[in-house]
N, C-alpha and C positions, 0 to 999 in steps of 0.2 A: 368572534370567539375562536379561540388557537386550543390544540390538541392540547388534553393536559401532558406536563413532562413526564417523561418517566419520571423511577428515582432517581437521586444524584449517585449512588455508588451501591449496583443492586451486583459486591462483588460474591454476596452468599445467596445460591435458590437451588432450590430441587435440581437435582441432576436432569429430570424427564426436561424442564425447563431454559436448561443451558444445551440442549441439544441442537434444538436448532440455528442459533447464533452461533455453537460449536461447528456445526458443519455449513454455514457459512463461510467461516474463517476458514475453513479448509478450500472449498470456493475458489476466496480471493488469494489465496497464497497461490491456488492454479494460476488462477487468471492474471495475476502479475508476474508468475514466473517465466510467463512469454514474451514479458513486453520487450525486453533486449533482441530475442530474435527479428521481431518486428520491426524495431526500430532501426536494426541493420538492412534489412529488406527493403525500407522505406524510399529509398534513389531519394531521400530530401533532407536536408539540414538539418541536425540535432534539432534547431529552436521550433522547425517547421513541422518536424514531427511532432514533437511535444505538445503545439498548437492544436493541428490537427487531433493530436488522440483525444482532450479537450472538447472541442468546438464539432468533430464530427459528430459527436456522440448525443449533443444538444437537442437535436428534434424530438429521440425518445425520452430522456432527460426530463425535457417540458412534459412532456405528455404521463407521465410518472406522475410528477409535482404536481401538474394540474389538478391530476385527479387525485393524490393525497388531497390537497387546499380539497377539493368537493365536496370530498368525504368527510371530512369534518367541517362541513356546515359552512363554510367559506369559497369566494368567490377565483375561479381559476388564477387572478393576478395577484392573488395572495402570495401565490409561490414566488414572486419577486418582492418579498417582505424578509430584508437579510436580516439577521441579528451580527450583533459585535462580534463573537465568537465564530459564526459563521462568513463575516468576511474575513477575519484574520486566517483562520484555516485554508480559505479559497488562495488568498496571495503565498501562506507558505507552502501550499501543493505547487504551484508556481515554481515558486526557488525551486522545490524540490526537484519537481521535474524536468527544470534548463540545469541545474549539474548533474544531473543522473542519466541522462542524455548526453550531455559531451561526456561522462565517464567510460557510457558505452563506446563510442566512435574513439575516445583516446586513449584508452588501455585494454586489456583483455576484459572477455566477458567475466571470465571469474575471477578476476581483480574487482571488477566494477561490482559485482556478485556479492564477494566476501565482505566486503569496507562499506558497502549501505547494509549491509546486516548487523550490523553494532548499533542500528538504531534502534532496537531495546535496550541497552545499555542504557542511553537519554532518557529512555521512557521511565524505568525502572530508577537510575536515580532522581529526574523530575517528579513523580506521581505524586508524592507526597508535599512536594514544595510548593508546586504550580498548580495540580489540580483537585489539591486535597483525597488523594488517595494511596492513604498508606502500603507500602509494599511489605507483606511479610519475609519472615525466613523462609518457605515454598519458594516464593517468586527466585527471590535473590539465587539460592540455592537451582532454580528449575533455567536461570536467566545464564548461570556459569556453566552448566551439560549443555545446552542447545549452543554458546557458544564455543568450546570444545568438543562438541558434534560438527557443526561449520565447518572449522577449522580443519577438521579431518576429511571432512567431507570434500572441500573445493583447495583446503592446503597447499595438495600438491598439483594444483594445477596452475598455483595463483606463483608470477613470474613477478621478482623486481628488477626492473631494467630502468637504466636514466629515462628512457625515451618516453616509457610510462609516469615518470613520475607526476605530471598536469593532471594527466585522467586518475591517477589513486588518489587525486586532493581533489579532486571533484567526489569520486568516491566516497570519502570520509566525511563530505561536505554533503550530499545525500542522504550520509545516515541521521547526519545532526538536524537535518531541515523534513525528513523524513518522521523523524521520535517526534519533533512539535509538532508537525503535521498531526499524528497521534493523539496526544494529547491535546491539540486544540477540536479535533474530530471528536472527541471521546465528551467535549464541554459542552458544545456544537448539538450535540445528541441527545444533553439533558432538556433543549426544549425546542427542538426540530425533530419535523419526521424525517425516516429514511432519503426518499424520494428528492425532498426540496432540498435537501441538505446537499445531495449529490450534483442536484441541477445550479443550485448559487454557488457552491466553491466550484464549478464548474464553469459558469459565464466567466465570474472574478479569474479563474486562472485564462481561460481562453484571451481576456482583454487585455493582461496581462502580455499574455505571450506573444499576442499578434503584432504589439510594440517591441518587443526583443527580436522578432524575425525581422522586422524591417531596419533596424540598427545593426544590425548584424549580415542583413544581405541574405539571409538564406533563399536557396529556391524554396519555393512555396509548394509547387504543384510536381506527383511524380512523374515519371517520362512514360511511362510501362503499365501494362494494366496490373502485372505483378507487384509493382510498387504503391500503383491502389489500392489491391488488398489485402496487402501489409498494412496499409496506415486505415482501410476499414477496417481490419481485425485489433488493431492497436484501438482505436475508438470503440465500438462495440462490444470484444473481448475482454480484451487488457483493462479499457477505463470504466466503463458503464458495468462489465460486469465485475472486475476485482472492487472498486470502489463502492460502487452496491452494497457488494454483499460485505464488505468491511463498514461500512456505515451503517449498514442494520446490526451487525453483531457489537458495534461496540453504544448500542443503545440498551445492550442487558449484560456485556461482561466488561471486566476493567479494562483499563489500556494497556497495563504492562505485561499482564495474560496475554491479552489481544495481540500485541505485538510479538512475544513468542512463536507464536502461531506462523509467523511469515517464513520461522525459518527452515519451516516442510515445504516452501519454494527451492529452496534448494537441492531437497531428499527429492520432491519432484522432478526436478528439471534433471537429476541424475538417474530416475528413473526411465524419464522417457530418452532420454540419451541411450539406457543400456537396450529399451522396448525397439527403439527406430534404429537405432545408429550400431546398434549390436556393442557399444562400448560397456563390457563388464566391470564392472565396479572389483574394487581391488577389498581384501579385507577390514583394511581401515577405512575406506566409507564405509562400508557397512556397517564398522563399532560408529561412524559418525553418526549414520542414521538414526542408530541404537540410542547414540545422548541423543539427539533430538527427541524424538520422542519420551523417552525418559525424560529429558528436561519438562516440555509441554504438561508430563502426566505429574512431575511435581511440583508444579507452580499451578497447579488447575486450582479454580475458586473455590472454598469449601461449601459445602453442600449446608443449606440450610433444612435443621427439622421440623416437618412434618409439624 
């Protein structure tokens, strides 16, 4: 016996109800707003990073899954029981994460930053085509302020120079493998728990990647212990816990909401820039902020009554 699914598009519920998949999503827009740091930290190869963030993460992973499959009355090797949905998702986290990784090492961060942040855009026009989940005017409308909050937000820090142009096509090539990632995660969810979901797109990208690092040469292992943990914080922070908590929230809100939501990784990463780094924020990020949030609070799912 398998947990029953949720529902398929549960994009209307009580407010008290979407809070906590809400502050999930806030979560993982933490937890992935670091992973470019990290993965500069890492002293190892775009692909060997990417590997690593993957494949370190696995022992807890397993032990997750395991005991989802328990708890619902099944035997621990149930969590290696993929669905279609769920491998397809594992291989394009994959993609995603060999160009999102050389986009960091080949261009600036907030180039690499700003150009996978249009993977709501995908989402937002996808939902209704691919995943049966119509977008209203909210979304659409909440999908245009968050990115005209971006924009303002990382704008003017984002440089085009020839030399970047490889890493900004990586970039843009991020956001599009990124938005399906989303919505294969969001399908994924209508009949996987949290847990397993994260542990099998998890093995699929790791086997994945551990082929791309030896075609490509990369070093494997860092030199430093500081480069270890860089690539344990990228594994435990960054993937286990931004991918967590993005795969449980999008088991009770839409995708193209859910996606929104990523782009308070940026209002983030601008915050703690100005908290560590004393870098003040000029008045136009701050109106960026302003749309982002404003975007987020008018694309939010409407509230079902009572």
């Amino acid at each position: 016996m398998t947990n029953p699914p949720p529902p398929s598009a549960p994009a209307a519920q009580p407010r008290s109800a979407a809070a906590a998949p809400f502050a999930a999503l806030l979560l993982a827009a933490l937890a992935m707003a670091t992973s470019p740091l990290f993965v500069r930290l890492a002293e190892i190869g775009p692909f060997a990073s990417a590997f690593w963030r993957v494949a370190g993460a696995l022992p807890v992973l397993w032990l997750w899954a395991a005991r989802e499959a328990r708890h619902g009355g099944e035997p621990a090797g149930a969590a290696f029981r993929i669905s279609g949905a769920t491998f397809v998702a594992g291989l394009i986290f994959a993609a995603d994460l060999l160009v999102w990784h050389l986009a960091i090492l080949k261009t600036t961060v907030a180039n690499a930053s700003l150009l996978a942040m249009m993977a709501p855009v995908w989402v937002v026009l996808g939902s209704g085509l691919l995943i049966g989940e119509k977008v209203g005017r909210g979304g659409v409308y909440g999908l245009l302020l968050c990115v005209i909050g971006a924009a303002a937000l990382l704008g003017s820090s984002m440089t085009l120079a020839p030399g970047h142009l490889a890493g900004d096509l990586y970039g843009i090539a991020t956001s599009v493998f990124f938005g399906a990632y989303f919505m294969a995660l969001r399908v994924a969810r209508r009949e996987t728990g949290t847990g397993r979901i994260v542990f099998q797109t998890s093995v699929i990208s790791a086997i994945t990647l551990i082929v791309a690092v030896f075609l490509a040469g990369d070093r494997l292992f860092p030199a430093s212990s500081a480069g270890l943990g860089a690539v344990v914080a990228l594994a435990y922070f960054s993937h286990a816990g931004g991918q967590g908590f993005l795969a449980y929230a999008l088991g009770h809100l839409p995708a193209a909401f859910s996606s929104l939501v990523t782009y308070l990784g940026a209002l983030i990463a601008a915050g703690l820039a100005w908290l560590i780094f004393a870098e003040a924020l000029s008045p136009l990020q701050l109106a960026g902020g302003a749309f982002i949030i404003g975007g987020i609070y008018v694309a939010r799912p409407a509230a079902r009554q009572p």
